[in-house]
C-alpha positions in Angstrom: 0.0 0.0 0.0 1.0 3.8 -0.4 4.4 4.8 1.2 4.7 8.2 -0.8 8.8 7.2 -1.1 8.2 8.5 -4.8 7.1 11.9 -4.6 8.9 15.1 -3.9 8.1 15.4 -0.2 6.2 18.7 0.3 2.6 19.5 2.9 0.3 17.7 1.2 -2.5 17.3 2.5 -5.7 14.6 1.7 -9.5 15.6 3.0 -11.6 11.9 2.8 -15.7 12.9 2.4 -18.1 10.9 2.7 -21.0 11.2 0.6 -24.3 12.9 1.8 -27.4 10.8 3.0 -29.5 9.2 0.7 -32.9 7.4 1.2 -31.1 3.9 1.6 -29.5 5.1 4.7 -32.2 6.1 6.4 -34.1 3.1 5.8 -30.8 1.1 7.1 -30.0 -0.7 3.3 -26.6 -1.6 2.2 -26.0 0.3 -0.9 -22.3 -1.4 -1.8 -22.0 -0.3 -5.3 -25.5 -0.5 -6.3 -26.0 3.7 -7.7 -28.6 5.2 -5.5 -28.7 9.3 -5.3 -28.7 11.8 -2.4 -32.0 12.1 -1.2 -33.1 15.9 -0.1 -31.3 15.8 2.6 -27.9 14.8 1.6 -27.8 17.5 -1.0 -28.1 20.2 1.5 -25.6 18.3 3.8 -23.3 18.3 0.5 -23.6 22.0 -0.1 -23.3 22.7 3.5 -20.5 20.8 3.5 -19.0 22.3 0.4 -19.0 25.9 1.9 -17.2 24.4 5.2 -14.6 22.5 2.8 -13.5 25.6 0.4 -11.9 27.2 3.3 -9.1 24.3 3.3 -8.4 25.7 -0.4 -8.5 22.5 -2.5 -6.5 22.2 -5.3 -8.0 18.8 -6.8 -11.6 17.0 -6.8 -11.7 13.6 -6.9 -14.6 11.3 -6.3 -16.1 7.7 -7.4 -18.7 8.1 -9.9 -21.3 6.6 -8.2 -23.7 9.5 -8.1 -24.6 9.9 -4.5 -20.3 10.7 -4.4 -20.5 12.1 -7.8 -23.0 14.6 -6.9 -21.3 15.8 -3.4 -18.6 16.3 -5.2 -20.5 18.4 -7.7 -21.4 20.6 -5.1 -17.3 21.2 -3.9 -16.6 22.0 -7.6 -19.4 24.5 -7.7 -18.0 26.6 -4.8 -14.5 26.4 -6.1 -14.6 26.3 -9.8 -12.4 23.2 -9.8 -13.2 20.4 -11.9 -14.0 17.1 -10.5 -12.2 13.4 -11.7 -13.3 10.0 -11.5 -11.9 7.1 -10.5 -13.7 3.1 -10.1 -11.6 2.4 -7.6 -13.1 4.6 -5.3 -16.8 3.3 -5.5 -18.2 1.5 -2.0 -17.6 -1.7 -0.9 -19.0 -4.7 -3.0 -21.9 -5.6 -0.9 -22.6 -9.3 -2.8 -26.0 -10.7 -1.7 -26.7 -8.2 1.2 -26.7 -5.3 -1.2 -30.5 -3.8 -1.2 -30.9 -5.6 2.0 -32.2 -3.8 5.4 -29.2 -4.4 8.4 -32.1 -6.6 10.4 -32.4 -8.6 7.1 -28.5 -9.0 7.1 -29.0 -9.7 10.7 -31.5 -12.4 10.3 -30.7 -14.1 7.0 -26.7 -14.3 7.2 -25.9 -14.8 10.9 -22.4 -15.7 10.7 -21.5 -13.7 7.8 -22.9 -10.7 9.8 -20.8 -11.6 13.1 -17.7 -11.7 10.8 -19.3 -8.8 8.3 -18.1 -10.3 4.9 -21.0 -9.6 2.5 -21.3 -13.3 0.5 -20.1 -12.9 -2.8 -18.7 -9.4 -1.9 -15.4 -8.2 -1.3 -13.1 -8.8 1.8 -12.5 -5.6 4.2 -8.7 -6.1 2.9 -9.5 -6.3 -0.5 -11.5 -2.7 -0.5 -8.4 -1.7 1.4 -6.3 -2.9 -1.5 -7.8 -0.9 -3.9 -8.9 2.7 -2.6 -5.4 2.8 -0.9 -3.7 2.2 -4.7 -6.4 4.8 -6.0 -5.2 7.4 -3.4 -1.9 6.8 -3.9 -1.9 7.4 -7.4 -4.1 10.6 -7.0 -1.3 11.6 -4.4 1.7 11.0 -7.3 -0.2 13.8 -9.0 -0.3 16.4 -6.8 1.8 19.3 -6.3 4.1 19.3 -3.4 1.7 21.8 -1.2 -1.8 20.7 -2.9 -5.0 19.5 -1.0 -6.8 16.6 -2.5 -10.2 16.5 -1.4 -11.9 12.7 -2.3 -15.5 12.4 -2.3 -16.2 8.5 -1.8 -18.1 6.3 0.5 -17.9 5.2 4.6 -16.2 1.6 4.1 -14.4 2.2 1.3 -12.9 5.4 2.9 -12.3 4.3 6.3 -10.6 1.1 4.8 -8.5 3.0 2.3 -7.3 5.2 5.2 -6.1 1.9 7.1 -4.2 0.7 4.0 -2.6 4.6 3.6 -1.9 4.5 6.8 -0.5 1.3 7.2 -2.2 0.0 10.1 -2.4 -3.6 10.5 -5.7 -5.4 9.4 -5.9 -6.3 13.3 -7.0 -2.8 14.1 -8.9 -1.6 11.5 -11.8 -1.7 13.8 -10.6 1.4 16.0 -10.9 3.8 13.4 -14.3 4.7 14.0 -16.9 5.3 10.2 -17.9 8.5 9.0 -21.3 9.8 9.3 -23.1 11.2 6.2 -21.3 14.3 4.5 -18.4 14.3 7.3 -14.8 14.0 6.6 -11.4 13.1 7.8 -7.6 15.1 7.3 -4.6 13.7 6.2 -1.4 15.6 6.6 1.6 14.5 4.8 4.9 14.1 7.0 8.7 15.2 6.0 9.2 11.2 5.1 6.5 10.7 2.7 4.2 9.0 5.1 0.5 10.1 6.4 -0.8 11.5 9.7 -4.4 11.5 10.7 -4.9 15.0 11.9 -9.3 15.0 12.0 -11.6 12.2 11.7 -15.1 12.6 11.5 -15.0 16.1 11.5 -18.0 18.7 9.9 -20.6 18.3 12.5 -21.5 17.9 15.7 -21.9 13.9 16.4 -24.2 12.5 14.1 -25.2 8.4 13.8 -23.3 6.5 11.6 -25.5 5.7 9.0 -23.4 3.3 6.5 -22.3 -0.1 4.9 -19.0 -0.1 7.0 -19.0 -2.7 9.5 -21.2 -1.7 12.5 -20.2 -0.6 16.3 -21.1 -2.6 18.9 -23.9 -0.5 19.9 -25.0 -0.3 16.3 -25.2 -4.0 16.6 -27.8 -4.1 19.4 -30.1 -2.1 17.1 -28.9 1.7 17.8 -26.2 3.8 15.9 -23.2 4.9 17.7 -22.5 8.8 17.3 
């Protein structure tokens, strides 16, 4: 996964936002990959969010084309005038058969597969890790030594990509807490090339974690932690 050993060290700096709500999170759904759009609500967290987001200066927009991430975007590169790029790699988590499904349906209908949250017929925590770490990384090779990359993508696939940039061990990927809806975490580039979390979850006061990235315990009793 990403070292940044072959860039020109400089202050980068990497803003990961999650997309805003849409009607699938509300009613609980794993969305994986499957294109749903921001419902009414998650377009006003997005342009809230944009406003908030500006101040950082971004000098790139980058975002899975998936259209609830497309769209936030959108709304980033309407406040700044900044054009906004696409990568695959960067869509959610392949959710397999749960996709569509309600979490008490999960729950219910795959027991194990739930207790060890692997989606059948999706992809494994490290493989999503795999591959939105590699898409950073290369996003990262292409920015200027004091540039801020902001990345509009989705809650697993960011909080897992982080882990891989990061390098943490797949042992504690669980301590990084999710993002909520249209909330984002800071990356700060460090004199060798490596990453340093410097906000997680920031852009509101605590909100529930409405997402398809493995739930908290709390979440698991039927309530969302904050």
């Amino acid at each position: 996964m990403g070292t940044g050993t072959r860039r020109e060290p400089g202050r980068r700096r990497l803003v990961l936002w999650r997309h805003g709500q849409t009607s699938w999170n509300v009613e609980r759904r794993f969305q994986g990959k499957t294109d749903i759009p921001l419902d009414e609500t998650g377009v006003a967290q997005a342009q809230r969010a944009a406003r908030l987001l500006s101040g950082l200066r971004p000098t790139t927009i980058l975002a899975s084309p998936l259209q609830r991430a497309a769209d936030t975007a959108a709304a980033l590169a309407e406040v700044t005038g900044l054009p906004v790029s696409y990568d695959r790699d960067l869509i959610e988590r392949d959710g397999g058969k749960w996709e569509g499904l309600t979490s008490t349906e999960i729950r219910e209908r795959y027991p194990a597969e739930h207790a060890a949250w692997q989606p059948p017929g999706g992809e494994t925590s490290a493989q999503v890790a795999k591959r939105v770490s590699a898409a950073l990384d290369r996003a990262l090779d292409r920015l200027p030594a004091d540039g801020v990359l902001v990345v509009a993508s989705h809650g697993a696939a960011l909080r897992l990509g982080m882990c891989g940039l990061l390098g943490f061990p797949e042992e504690i990927w669980e301590r990084l807490g999710g993002l909520s809806n249209c909330c984002w975490s800071v990356l700060g580039e460090m004199r060798d090339g490596g990453w340093r979390l410097l906000e997680h979850n920031a852009g509101t006061l605590p909100e529930p974690v409405l997402s398809d990235d493995r739930p908290g315990q709390d979440e698991r009793a039927g309530t969302s932690t904050p």
